[in-house]
N, C-alpha and C positions, 0 to 999 in steps of 0.2 A: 209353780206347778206346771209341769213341763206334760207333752204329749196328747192338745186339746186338738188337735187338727187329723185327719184321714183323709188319705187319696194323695197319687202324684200330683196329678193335670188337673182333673175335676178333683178339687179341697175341701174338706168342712174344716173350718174351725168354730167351735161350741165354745158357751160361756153363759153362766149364772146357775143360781144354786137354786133346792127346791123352795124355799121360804126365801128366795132375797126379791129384789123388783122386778125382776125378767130373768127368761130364758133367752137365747138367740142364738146367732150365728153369722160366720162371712164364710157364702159360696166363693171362690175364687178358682179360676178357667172352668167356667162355664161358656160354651160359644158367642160369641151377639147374637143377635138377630133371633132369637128364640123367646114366638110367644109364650107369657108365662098366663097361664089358666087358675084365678086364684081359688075360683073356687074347688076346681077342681084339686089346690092343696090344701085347701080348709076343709077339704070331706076326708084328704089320707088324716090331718089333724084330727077329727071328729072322731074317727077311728078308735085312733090312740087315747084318745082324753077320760080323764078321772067321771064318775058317777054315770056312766050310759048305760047299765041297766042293773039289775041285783047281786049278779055275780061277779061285780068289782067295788074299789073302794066309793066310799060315797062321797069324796072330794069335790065339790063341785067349783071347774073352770071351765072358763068359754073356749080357753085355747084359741083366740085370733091374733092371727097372726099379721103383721104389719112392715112390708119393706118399708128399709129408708135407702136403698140407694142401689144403685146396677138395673134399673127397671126404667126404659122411657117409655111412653105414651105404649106402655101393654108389652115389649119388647127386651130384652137383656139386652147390656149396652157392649159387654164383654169386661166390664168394671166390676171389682167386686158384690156379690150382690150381699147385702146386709139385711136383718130382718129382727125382729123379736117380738115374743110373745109374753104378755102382763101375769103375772102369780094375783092372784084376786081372792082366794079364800086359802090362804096358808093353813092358821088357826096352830103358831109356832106352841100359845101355850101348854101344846098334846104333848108337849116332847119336854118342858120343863124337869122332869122327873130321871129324866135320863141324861143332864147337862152333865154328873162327871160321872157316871156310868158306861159301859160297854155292853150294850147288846149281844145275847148269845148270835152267830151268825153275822154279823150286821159289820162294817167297816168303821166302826167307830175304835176301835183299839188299833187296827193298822193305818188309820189316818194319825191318831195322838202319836204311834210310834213313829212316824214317819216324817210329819211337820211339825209335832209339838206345839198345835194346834187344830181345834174341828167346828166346822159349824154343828152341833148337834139337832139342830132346828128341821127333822124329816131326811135329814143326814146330809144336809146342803150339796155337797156337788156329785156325791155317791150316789144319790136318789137317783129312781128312774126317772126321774122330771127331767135330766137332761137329755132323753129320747126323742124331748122335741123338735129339735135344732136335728136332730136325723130323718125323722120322716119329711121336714118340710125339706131337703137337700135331695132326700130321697124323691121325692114327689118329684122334685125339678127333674131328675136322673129318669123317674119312669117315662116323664113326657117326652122327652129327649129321644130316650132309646123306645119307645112306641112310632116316632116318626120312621125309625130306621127297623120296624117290623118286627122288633124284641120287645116281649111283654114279661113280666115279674109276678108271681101269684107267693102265697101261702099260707097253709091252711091247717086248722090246732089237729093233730091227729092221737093224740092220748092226751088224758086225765088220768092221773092214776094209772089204775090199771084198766081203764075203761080204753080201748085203743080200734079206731078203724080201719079193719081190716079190707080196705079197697086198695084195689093195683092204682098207683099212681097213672097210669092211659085211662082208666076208667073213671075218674074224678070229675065228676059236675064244678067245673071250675065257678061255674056264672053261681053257684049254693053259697059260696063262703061267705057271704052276708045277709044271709035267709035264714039266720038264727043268733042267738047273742053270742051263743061258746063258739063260733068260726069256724064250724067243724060242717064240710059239705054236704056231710052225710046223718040225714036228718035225724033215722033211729039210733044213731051213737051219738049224736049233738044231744038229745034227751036225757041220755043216760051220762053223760059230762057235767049237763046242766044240776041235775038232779043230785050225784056226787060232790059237784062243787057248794053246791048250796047247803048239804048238809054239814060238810065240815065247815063254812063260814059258821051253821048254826053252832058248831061244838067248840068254836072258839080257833080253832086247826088253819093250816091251809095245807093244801095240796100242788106237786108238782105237774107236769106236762111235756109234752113234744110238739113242735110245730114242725112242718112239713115246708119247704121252699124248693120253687119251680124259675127256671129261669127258658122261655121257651125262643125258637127262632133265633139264638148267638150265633154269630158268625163263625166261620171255620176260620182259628190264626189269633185267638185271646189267650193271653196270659205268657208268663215269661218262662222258659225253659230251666233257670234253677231255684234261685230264692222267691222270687215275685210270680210264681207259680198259680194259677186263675185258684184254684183251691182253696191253696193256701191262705189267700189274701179274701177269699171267701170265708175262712176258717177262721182268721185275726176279727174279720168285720161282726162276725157270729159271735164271737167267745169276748168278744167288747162292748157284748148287749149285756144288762144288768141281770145276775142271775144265773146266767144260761155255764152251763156244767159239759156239757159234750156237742160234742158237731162229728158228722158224718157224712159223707157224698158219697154217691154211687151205690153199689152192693155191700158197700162201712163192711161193720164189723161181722155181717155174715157168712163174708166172702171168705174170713179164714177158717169157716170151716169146710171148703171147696174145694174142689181139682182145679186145676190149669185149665181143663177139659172142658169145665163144667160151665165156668165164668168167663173165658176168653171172648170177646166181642170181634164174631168175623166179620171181614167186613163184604159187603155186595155192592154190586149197581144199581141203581136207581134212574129215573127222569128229574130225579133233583142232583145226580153223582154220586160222590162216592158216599155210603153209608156204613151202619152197621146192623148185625143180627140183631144183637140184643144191646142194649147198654146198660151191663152191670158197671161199667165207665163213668157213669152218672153225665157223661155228654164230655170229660175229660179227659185227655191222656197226654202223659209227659209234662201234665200242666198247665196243656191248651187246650181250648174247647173244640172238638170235634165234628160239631155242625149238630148232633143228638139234643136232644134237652136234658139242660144240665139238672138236678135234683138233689136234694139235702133233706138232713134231717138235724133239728136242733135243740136240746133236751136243757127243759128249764127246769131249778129247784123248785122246794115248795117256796112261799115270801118265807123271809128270816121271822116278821114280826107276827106272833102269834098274840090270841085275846088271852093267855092264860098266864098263870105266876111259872117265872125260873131262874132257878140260882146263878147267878152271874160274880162278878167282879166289879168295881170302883175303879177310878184311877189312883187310887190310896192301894189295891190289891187287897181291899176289905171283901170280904163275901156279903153277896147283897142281892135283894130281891127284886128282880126287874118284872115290872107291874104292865102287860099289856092294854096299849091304849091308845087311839088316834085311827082314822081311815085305813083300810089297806087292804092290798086287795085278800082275796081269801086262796086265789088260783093266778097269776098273769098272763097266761099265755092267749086269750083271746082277745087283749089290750096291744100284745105283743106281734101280732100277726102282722100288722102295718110297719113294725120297725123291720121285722124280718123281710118285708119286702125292700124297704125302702136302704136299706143296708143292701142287699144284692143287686139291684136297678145303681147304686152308687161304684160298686166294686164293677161292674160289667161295663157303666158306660166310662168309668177310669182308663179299665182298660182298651176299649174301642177309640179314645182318644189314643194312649198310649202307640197303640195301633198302629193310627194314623201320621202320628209325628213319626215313626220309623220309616216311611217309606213317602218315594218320591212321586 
């Protein structure tokens, strides 16, 4: 299975499935000499982790996380740093039902068409269990680029149709975790909550939109054709489990707009050069501009619903696939932490990248 690793300079490569003995990973170019804060990556962990409050699955893991190696006494050695985290409450027998079945949605038919074999066991390496092995790479990446005055935010901005309607300048950043649904804005985190929970009641789930801030990037990120900061913002997005669209800057509203309307002039400032506005989303040509950069990232509902629907066998029998096992009802409030730690990975890639071009 080819394609477990992301990033030039700073690397993840990810490994283990959602039901086997660990998750993990090897950071590779990572700087030396960088304290690593563990707890402060056992809290982006914490985050992310199955059963923290009603409106997600009730999976319950510790998610602690354990280097074995690139770490001396508190410090990166500039060595690979290697890590993993223990699976402790699998409970594979939820999935027995589904061993030669193909979930409606679900990667269970385009893994059998592809390897001619699958873990069906919580969907082994398809699950979102491999998320882990990115926010803890992520984590390392926020702390990194927090040193160099770049901080990473993101925050659930619809359910459904429930959407808040705040100007991303106006956003209580310091709210995004003064509620469970991550959503900063208290009287629409309510009404999320409240939808999300009723479809867990009816067996359902529902999709969402997460919102990602990338504030303080330097002016001179990303590469002018293919490796484009966007782009490779857009790969790192659309590589999270689930997620269906990605947009930056003024996306898809700008086509309905004059040249007039949306062009980003630019001014002076006591910081230099700037812009009026940035429907740019803080990019252009595929470099970051000095503006904050901002996306938006549009997750399905879960494939696995509580209810009966007609599916397929691997025989191509018709057959009834019986929901059943943890899951979430909504993901995007689980997902908040990958979306950060996905663009804090892709930012400080390229700030290395950066820096090896010049003398």
């Amino acid at each position: 299975m080819n394609s477990n690793s992301f990033g030039e300079i700073f690397c993840l490569t990810s490994f283990g499935e959602s039901h086997g003995k660990a998750i993990g990973g090897i950071i590779d170019g990572c700087p030396a000499g960088v304290t690593i804060d563990i707890d402060a990556i056992q809290l982006e962990l914490d985050r992310r982790r199955p059963g923290q409050s009603k409106i997600t699955t009730q999976r319950k893991e510790a998610d602690k996380v354990a280097f074995l190696s690139g770490i001396f006494e508190g410090k990166t050695t500039g060595a690979p740093i290697a890590f993993e985290i223990l699976n402790s409450d699998p409970k594979s027998k939820d999935y027995a039902h589904i061993k030669d079945s193909f979930r409606p949605s679900h990667a269970d038919y385009t893994y059998d068409a592809k390897y001619g074999i699958r873990d069906y066991r919580g969907g082994g390496r398809s699950s979102a269990r491999e998320t882990i092995a990115r926010v803890v790479a992520g984590a390392v990446a926020k702390h990194i680029l927090k040193g160099l005055g770049v901080e990473t935010f993101a925050y659930v901005s619809a359910v459904g149709e429930v959407e808040m309607n705040v100007p991303n300048c106006d956003v209580d950043l310091s709210k995004i975790d003064s509620n469970i649904a991550r959503c900063p804005d208290e009287a629409t985190a309510t009404k999320m909550i409240s939808l999300i929970d009723s479809v867990r009641k009816d067996g359902d789930t529902v999709g969402g939109v997460i919102t990602g801030l990338a504030l303080n990037v330097p002016v001179g990120l990303g590469e002018p054709v293919f490796d484009k900061l966007h782009a490779d913002l857009a790969k790192a997005m659309m590589s999270i489990n689930a997620v269906k669209g990605f947009e930056y800057g003024g996306g898809f509203g700008m086509c309905r707009r004059r040249g007039s309307e949306v062009n980003d002039l630019f001014i002076t400032s006591s910081e230099g050069v700037k812009t009026k506005t940035n429907y740019s989303g803080g990019i252009q040509g595929g470099i970051s501009n000095g503006e904050a950069i901002y996306f938006k990232v549009a997750f399905k509902p879960v494939a696995t619903i509580m209810r009966d629907q007609i599916s397929l066998n691997d025989k191509g029998e018709e057959i009834v696939v019986k929901g059943k096992g943890r899951h979430d009802p909504c993901v995007v409030s689980r997902a908040v932490p990958i979306v950060e730690a996905m663009t804090a990975m892709v930012i400080l890639d390229h700030y290395l990248r950066d820096k090896s071009t010049k003398l």
